[in-house]
N, C-alpha and C positions, 0 to 999 in steps of 0.2 A: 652653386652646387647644393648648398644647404636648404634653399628653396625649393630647391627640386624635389631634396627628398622629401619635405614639410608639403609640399602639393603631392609627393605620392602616398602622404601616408592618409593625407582627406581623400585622396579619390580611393582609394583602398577601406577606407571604414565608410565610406558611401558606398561603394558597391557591397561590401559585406552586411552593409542595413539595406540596400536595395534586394539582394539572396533572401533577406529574412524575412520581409515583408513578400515578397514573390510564394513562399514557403509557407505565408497565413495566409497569405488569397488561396491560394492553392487548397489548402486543406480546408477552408470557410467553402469553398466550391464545392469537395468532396461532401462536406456533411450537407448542403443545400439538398444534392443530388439523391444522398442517400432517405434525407428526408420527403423530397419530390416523390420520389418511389415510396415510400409508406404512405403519404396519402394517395398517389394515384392508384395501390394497392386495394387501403381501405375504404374506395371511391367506388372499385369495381366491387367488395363484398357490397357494399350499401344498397348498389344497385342489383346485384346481383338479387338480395334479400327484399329487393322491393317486387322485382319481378316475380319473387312468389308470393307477396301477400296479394297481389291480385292474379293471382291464379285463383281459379273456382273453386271452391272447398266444398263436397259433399258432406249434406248433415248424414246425418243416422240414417240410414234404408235408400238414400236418395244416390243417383248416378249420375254423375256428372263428364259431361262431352268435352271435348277440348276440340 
């Protein structure tokens, strides 16, 4: 009987370290994700801003066609 409890009381602090480590993957995901989206963010200004430095830029008096 006394073994039994002595194996419920490891499988009970394994699963309790198995919850906690489940619980940092978890949250090590959230911040990947939340980081994925800031660069996929600052990926689309980049580009965004590249797409106007090659737009035609009129000088002084000059008309420019797009």
């Amino acid at each position: 009987m006394e073994q039994n409890t002595d194996q419920s009381k490891v499988l009970a602090a394994l699963y309790q370290e198995n919850l906690t480590e489940n619980i940092q993957l978890k949250e090590e995901r959230v911040m990947q994700r939340l980081r994925i989206e800031e660069l996929e963010a600052k990926v689309a200004e980049l580009e965004a801003n590249q797409k106007c430095e090659s737009c035609p830029v009129a000088q002084e008096g000059e008309v420019v066609s797009q």
